[in-house]
C-alpha positions as CSV (number, residue, x, y, z in Angstrom):
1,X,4.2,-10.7,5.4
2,X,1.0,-10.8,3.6
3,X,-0.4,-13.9,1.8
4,X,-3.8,-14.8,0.3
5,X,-4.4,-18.4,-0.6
6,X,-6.8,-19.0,-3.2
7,X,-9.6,-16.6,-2.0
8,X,-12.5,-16.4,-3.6
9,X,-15.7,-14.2,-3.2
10,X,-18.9,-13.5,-4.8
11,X,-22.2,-11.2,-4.7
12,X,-25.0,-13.0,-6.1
13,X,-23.8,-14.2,-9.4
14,X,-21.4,-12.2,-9.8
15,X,-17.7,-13.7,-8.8
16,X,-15.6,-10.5,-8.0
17,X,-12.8,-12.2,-6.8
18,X,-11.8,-15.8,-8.0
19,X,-9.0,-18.8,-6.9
20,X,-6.6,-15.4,-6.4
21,X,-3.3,-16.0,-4.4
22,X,-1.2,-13.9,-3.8
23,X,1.7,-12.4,-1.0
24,X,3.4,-8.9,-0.4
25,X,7.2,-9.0,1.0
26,X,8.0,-7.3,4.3
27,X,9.8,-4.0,3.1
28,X,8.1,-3.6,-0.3
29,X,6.4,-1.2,-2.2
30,X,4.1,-3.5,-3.9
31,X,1.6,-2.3,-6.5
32,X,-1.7,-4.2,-7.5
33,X,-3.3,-3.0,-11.2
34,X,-6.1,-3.7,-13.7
35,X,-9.1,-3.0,-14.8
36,X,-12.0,-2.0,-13.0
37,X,-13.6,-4.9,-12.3
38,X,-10.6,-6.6,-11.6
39,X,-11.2,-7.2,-7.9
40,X,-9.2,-4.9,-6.1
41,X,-10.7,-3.1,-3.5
42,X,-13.0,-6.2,-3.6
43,X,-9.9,-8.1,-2.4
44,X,-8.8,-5.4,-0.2
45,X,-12.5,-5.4,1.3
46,X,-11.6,-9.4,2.3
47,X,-7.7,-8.4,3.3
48,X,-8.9,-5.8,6.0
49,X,-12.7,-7.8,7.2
50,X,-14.9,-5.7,5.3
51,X,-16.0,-8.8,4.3
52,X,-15.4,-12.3,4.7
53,X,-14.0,-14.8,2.0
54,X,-16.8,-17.3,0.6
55,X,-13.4,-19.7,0.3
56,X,-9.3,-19.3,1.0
57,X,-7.1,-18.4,3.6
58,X,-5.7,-14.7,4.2
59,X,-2.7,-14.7,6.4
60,X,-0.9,-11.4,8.3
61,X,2.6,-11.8,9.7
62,X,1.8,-15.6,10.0
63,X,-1.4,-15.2,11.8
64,X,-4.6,-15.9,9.8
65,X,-6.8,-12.8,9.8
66,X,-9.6,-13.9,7.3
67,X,-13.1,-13.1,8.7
68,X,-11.9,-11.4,11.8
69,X,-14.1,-7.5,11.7
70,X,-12.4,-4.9,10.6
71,X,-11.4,-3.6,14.5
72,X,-9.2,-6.6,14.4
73,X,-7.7,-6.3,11.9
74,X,-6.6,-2.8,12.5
75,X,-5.2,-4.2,15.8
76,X,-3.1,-6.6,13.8
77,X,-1.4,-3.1,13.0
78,X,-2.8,-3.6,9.0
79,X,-4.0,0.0,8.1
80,X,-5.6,0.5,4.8
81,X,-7.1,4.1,3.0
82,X,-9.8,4.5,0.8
83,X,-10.2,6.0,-2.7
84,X,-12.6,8.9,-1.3
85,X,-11.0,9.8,2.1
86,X,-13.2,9.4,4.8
87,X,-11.9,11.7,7.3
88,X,-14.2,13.3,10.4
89,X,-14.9,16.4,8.4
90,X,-16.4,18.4,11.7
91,X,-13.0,17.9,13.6
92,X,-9.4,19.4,13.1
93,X,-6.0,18.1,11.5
94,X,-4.7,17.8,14.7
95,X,-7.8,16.0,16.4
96,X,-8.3,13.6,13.4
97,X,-4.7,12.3,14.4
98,X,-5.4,12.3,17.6
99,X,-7.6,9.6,17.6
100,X,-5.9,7.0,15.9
101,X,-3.8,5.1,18.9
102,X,-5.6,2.0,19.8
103,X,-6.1,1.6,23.9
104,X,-6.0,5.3,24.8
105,X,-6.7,5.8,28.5
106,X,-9.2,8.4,28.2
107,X,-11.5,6.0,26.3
108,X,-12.2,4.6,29.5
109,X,-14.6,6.9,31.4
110,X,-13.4,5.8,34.8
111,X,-9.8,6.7,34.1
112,X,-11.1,10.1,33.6
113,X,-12.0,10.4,36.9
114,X,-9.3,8.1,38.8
115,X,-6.4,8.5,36.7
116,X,-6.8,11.9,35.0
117,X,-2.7,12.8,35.3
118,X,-2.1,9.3,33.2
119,X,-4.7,10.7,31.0
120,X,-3.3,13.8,30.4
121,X,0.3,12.5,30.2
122,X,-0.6,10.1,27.2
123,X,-2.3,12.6,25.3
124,X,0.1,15.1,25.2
125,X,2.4,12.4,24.4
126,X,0.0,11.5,20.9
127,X,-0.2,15.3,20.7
128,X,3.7,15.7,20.4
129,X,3.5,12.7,17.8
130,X,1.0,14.0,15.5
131,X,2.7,17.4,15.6
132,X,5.8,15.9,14.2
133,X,3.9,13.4,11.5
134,X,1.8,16.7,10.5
135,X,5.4,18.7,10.1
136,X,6.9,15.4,8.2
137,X,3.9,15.1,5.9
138,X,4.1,18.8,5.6
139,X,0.6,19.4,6.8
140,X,1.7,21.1,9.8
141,X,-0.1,24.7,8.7
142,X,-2.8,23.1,8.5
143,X,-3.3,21.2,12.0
144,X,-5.9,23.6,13.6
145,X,-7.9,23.5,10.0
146,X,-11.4,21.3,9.7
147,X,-10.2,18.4,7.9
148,X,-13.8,18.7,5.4
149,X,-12.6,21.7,4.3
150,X,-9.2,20.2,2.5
151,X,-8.3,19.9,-1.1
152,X,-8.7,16.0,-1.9
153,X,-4.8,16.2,-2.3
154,X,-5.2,17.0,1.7
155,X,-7.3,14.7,2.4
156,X,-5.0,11.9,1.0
157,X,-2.0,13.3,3.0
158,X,-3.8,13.2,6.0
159,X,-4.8,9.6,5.9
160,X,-1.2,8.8,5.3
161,X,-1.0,10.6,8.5
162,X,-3.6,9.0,10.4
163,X,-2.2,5.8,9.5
164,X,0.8,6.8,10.9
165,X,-0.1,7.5,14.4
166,X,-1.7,3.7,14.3
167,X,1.8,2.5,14.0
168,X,1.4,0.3,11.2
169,X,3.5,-2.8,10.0
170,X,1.6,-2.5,6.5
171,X,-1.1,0.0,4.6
172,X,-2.9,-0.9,2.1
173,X,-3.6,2.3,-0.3
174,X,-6.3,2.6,-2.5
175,X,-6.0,5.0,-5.4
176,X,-3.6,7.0,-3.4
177,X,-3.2,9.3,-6.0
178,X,-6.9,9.6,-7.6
179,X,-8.1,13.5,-8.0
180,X,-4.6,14.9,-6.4
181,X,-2.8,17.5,-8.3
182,X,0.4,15.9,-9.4
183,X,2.5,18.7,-7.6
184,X,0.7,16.8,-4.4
185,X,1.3,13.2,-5.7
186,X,4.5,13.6,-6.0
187,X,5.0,14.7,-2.2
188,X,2.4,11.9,-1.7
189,X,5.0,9.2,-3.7
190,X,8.2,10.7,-1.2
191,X,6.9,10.5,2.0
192,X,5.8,6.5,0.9
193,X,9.3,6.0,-0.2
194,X,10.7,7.6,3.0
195,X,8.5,5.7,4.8
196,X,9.3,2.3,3.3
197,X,13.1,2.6,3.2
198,X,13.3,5.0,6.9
199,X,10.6,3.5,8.9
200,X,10.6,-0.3,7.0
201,X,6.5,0.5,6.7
202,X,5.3,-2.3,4.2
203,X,3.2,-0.5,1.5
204,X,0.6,-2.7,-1.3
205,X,-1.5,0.0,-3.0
206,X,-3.9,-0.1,-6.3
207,X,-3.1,2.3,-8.8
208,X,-4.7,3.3,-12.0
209,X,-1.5,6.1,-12.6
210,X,0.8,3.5,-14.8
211,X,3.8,6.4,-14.3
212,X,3.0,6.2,-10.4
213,X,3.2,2.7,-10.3
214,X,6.2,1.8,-12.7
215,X,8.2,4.2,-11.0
216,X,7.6,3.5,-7.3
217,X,6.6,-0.1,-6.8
218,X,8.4,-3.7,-7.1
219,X,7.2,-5.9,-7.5
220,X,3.8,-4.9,-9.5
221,X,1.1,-7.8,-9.2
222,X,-1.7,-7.5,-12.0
223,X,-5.4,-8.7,-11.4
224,X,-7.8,-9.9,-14.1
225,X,-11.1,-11.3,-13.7
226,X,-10.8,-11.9,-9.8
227,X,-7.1,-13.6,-10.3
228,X,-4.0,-12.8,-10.4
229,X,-2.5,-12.4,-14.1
230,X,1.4,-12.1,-13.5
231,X,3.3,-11.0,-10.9
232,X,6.8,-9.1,-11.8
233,X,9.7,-6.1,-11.7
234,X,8.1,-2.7,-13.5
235,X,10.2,-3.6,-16.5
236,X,8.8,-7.4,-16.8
237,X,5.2,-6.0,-16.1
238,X,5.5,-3.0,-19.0
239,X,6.6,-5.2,-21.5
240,X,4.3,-8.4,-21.3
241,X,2.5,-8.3,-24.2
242,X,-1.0,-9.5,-22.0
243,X,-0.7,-6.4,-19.3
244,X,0.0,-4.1,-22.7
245,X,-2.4,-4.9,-24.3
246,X,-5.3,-5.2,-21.2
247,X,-4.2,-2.1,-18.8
248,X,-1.7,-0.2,-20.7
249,X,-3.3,0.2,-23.6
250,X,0.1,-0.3,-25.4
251,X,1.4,3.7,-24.3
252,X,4.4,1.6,-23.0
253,X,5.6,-0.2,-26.4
């Protein structure tokens, strides 16, 4: 579904992301770890056009999508979050859903004024979807709420939510789980599994939470130095002596 072909990148003399290939299966849960430093959200950064390969080839569902701005890619229905949420703080829940469908008729100022019943129609029609993401996530009490004024545990539910209402084929997760309470990571962890097996949403997120990882992603791909290390099952990946030893720290022996 997702396949990166020796990409490389580099700022100034520093190489952040070196010869790296890599692909994520349609269906999976697929986790990328190491160190900081590794190249993660740097490789992200290329995946989703934040910025564009020095060398290699990123493909999406067969279509390459390497350099294309980060509008585009969106439109290729690839979603991605961010380790610090970056919601609209002055707006609701509800509105920050809202206004995540591509294409919405109202965006169109003339439509306002020649085609304000279509107008109305489709926006009660994203209103009734959000609604019933907010109530699946379990954000529902919280709809008419500024989304600034959320715990960081919130705020990661609620980009799982936004991503939702862009009907995505894949997200890509950064630190999903960084600053949440773990009562609110584990809520987090079901709805991705229920969204992977119920919705067949294709998931590849970087982790630093070992337990998180081993227990909800397969295959695990590790990064090192801008490359990719190994690739393999949770079990294969917590007993290689090089992953032990580098990101583990050996808690896993």
């Amino acid at each position: 579904m997702l396949e990166c072909t020796r990409v490389s990148k580099s700022f100034g003399g520093l190489q952040a992301v070196f010869d790296c290939s890599l692909s994520v299966t349609e269906g999976s849960i697929t986790g990328l770890i190491g160190p900081n430093g590794a190249g993660k959200t740097t490789l992200f950064n290329l995946i989703t056009g934040f910025y564009k390969p020095d060398r290699g080839e990123i493909h999406f569902m067969g279509e390459r999508i390497d350099g294309l701005p980060p509008h585009k890619v969106f439109h290729k229905n690839l979603y991605r979050t961010f380790q610090i949420p970056r919601e609209f703080s002055q707006m609701t829940v509800l509105e920050n859903l809202m206004v995540m469908p591509a294409s919405q008729f109202g965006e169109k100022i003339w439509n306002i004024w020649f085609k304000p019943k279509a107008v109305r129609r489709q926006e009660f029609t994203i209103k009734e979807k959000a609604l019933d993401v907010l109530g699946f996530l379990e954000l529902i009490h919280l709809k008419d709420e500024y989304a600034g004024s959320l715990s960081g545990g919130q705020k990661k539910l609620l980009e799982l939510a936004r991503s939702l209402l862009a009907e995505p084929k894949m997200v890509l997760l950064d630190e999903p789980s960084a600053g949440v309470h773990p009562i609110l990571t584990e809520r987090l962890v079901e709805k991705i599994r229920s969204l992977c097996v119920d919705q067949g949403i294709t998931f590849f997120l970087i982790e630093h939470d070992m337990d998180l990882v081993m227990n909800v992603c397969d295959p695990v791909i590790v990064m090192n130095e801008g490359s990719k290390l190994m690739e393999g099952a949770p079990e294969q990946v917590r007993k290689d002596p090089r992953v032990l030893e580098a990101y583990l720290g050996g808690q896993y022996r």
